[in-house]
C-alpha positions in Angstrom: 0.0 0.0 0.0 1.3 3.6 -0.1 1.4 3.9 3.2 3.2 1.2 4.3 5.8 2.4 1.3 5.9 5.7 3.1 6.6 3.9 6.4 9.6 1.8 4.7 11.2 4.7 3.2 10.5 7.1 6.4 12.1 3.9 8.8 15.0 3.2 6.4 13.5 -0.2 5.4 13.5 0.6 2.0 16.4 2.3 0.2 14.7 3.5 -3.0 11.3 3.1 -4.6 9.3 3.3 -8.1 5.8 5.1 -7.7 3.9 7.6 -9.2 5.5 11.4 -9.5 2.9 12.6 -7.3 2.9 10.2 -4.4 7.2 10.9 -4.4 6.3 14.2 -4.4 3.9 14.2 -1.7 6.4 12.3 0.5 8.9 14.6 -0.1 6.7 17.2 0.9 5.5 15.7 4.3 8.7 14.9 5.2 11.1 17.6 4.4 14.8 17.7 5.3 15.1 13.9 5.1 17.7 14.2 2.0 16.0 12.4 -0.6 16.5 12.7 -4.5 13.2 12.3 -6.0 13.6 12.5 -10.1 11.5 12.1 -12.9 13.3 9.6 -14.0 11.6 9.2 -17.6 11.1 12.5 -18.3 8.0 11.7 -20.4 6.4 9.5 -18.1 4.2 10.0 -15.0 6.9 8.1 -13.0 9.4 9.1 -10.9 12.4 7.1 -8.2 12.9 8.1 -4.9 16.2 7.2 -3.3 18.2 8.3 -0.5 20.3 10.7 -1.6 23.6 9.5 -2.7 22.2 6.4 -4.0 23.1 6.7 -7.5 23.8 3.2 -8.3 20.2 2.1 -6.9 19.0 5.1 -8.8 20.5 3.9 -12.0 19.2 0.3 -11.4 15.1 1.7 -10.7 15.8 3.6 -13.8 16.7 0.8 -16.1 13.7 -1.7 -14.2 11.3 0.5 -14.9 12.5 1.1 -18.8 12.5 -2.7 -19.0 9.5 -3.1 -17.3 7.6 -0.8 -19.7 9.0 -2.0 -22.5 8.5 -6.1 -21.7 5.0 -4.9 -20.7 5.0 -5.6 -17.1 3.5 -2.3 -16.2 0.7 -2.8 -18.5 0.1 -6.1 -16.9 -0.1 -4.7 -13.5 -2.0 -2.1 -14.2 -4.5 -4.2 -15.8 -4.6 -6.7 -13.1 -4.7 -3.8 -10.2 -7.5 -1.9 -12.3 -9.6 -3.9 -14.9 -8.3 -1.4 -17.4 -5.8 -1.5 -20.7 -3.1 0.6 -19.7 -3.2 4.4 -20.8 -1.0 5.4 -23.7 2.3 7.4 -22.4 2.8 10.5 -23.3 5.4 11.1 -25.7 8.6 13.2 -25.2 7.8 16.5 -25.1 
């Protein structure tokens, strides 16, 4: 659930994380000062990492899991099987 994300990332469980722009941007925001990078990470794409800052190597990895995952169709899967719905078109670069 998103809130039990939140809770990893505020506890240190969890090191890095692939969610919605938004949602990283809304935990950035309620917890300010914690030192997190939160990046777009495909600039065209509602999707962004969030990683304790510093962590450029996980950053790198989330980036190229969720390329792959896009591209092998995984997301689409998901989001059809979380939501009864084909996945929306991305947009394209801008």
């Amino acid at each position: 659930s998103p809130a039990a994300l939140e809770e990893a990332l505020i506890e240190g469980a969890a090191f890095g994380a692939i969610l919605g722009a938004v949602q990283a941007r809304a935990i950035q925001e309620r917890h300010p000062g914690r030192g997190w990078m939160i990046r777009t990470v495909l600039a065209a794409q509602p999707y962004a990492a969030a990683v304790t800052y510093g962590e450029h190597d996980l950053l790198r990895a989330l980036d190229q899991a969720m390329m792959l995952a896009l591209e092998e169709g995984v997301v689409a899967h998901l989001f059809r099987q979380a939501h009864g719905l084909p996945f929306p078109p991305l947009p394209g670069p801008r």
